[in-house]
N, C-alpha and C positions, 0 to 999 in steps of 0.2 A: 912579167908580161905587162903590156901597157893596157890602160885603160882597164882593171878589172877592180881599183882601188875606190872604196866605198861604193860601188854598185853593190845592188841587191840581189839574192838569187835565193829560190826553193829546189832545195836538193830534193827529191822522191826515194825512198830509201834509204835516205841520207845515213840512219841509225848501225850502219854495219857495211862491210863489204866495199865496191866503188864508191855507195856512195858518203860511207863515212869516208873515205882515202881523197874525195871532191870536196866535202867540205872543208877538212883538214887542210888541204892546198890553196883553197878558195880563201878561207882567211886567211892565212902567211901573205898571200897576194893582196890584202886588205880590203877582202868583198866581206857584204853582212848576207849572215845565213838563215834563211827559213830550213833549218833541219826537220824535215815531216818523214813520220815513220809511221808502221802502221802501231808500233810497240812504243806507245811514249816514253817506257824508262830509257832502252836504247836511243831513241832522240835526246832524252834531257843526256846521257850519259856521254853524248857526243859534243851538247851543246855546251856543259859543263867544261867540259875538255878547251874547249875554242874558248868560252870566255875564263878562263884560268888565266890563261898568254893574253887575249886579246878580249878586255872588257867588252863586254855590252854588242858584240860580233855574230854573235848566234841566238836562236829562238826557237824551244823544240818546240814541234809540232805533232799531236797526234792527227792520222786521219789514214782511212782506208782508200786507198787513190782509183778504187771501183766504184766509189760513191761521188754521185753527182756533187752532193750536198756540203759531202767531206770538206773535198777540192775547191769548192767556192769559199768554203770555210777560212779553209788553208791561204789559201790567197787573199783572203780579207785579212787575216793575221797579221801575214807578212808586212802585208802593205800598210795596216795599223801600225804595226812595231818601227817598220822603218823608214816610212814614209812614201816609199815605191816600188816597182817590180822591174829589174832589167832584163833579166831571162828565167832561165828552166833548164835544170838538168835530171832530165826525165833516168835514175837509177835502175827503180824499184821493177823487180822481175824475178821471176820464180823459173824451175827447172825440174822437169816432177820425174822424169825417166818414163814416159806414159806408154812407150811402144810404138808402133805400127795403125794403121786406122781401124783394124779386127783389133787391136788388144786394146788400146785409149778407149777411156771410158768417156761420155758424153762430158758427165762434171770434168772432167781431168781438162778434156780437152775446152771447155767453156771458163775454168778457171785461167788456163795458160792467156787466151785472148785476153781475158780481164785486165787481169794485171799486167801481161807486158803489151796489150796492144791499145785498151780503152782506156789506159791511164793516158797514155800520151793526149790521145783524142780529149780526155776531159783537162788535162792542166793547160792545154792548149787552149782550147773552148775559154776559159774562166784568167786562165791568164796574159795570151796574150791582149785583151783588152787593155788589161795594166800596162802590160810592156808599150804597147803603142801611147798610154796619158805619158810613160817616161819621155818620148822622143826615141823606142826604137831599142833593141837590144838583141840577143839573143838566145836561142834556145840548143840545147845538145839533148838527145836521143841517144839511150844505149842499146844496139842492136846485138850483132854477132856476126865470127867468121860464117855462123850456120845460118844465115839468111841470104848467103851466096851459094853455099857447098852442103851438104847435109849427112845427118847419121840416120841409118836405117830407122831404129829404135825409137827415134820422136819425132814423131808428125807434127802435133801440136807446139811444139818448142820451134821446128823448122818453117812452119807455117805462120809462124806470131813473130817470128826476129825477119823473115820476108817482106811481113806486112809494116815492121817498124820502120827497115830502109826505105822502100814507098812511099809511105808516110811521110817522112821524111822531106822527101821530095818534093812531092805535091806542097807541104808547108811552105819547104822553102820560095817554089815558084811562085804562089800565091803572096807572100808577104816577101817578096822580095825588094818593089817597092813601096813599100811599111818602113823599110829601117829595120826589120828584120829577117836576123839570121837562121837558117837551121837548119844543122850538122848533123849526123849521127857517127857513133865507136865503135866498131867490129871487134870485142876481143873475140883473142883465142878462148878456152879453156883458162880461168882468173882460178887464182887461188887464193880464194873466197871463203866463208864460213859456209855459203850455198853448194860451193864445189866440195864439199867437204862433209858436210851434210848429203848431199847425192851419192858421194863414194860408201857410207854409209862404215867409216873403219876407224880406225884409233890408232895410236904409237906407229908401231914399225909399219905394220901394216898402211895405215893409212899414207907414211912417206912413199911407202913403194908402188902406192896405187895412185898419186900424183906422177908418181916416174914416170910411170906408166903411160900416165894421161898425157904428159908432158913429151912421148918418144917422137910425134908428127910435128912438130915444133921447131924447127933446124937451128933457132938460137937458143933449144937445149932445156927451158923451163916454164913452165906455166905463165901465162901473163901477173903480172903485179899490180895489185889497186893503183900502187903510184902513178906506173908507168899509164893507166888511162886517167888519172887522174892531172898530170901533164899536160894529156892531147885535150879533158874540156877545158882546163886552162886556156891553151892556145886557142881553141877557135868560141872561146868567148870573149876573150880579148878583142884590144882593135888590130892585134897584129894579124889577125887573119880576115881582117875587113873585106877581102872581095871574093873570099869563099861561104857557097851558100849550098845546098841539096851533096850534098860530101858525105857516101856515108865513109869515113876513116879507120883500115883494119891496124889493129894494135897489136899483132898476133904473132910477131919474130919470127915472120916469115913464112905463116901454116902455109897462108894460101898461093903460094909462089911455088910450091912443093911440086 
């Protein structure tokens, strides 16, 4: 990908899941990583990883991305260690199975917002200021198929990946001319530590309840960290310089179905 070589980026989540599969790609492409997690081992264990192959490339960070204080934290880090901020690749999101609006409990459905919808709002808030001292960069958002189409059984999940496409939007049109980008990733159903964790099974069981998940899918299997991890490559790059408020489904075809 062009243009993604020594820029700077804070992955959210970075420690597990897309958004370790983002950072792992983001270095090979020769970006420097703010890895923030809310689990510092899982960040240092990511960021260890990165600088094994590629010295001095990553910098875990602890911080809870619902905290105002975290996130300015987080971004003062970054910007110490590397000198600046080019984007955001907002990861970090939960998936709790909460029900319907009678069965979601108030917390359940107050956590879901937190973390997938105020995180974006606060890295935004605190970072793009940075982005704009660079001269401009971009940010990517991870939404879902389920902010277009929905499952009964979560309100809160359907309602918080709705509001991250939006969001989305509004960012982009607003800093459009900024010199800033911002995209958001629709996967399908990822086959995550998070998807896996929801399934809540082990060995056999647990393969067959990804089949499972994976039957709405017409190219046949769950989405792959990779494979989103690809599409924020591209549209942080410059090769995707004149796409902006994008949300991108990554989903082998759910929603064509």
């Amino acid at each position: 990908m062009q243009g993604l070589n020594e820029k700077v980026y804070i992955v959210t989540g970075g420690g597990s899941g897309l958004g370790r599969a983002a950072c792992i790609r983001l270095a090979a492409e020769g970006s420097k990583l703010g890895v923030l997690d809310l689990r510092l081992s899982a960040a240092e264990a990511v960021a260890e990883e990165i600088n094994a192959q590629y010295p001095g490339a990553a910098l875990a960070i602890e911080g809870d991305v619902t905290n105002a204080a975290a996130v300015e934290a987080a971004v003062a880090s970054a910007v110490s260690q590397f000198g600046a901020l080019h984007g955001i690749v907002n990861c970090a999101g939960i998936a709790l199975g909460e029900g319907g609006v009678v069965e979601c409990s108030e917390g359940a459905w107050d956590k879901m917002m937190d973390v997938n919808v105020k995180s974006i709002f606060l890295t935004g808030k605190y970072g793009i200021p940075e982005i704009l001292k660079a001269g401009g960069g971009s940010i990517v958002n991870i939404a879902s198929v389920f902010g277009f189409v929905v499952n009964k059984d979560e309100c809160a999940y359907a309602a918080s990946k709705g509001a991250v496409v939006n969001l989305t939007r509004q960012m982009a049109l607003q800093h459009a001319t900024d010199g800033i980008r911002v995209n958001a990733i629709c996967p399908a159903d990822a086959d995550t530590p998070l998807i896996s964790a929801l399934l809540g099974k082990e060995g056999d069981e647990l393969v067959a309840a990804k089949a499972e998940l994976a039957e709405p899918i017409p190219m046949g299997h769950l989405t792959r960290p990779e494979d989103v991890a690809s599409a924020i490559a591209y549209l942080l790059s410059s090769d995707s310089s004149f796409i902006t408020g994008v949300s991108l489904p990554v989903d082998g075809g759910f929603l064509v179905r």
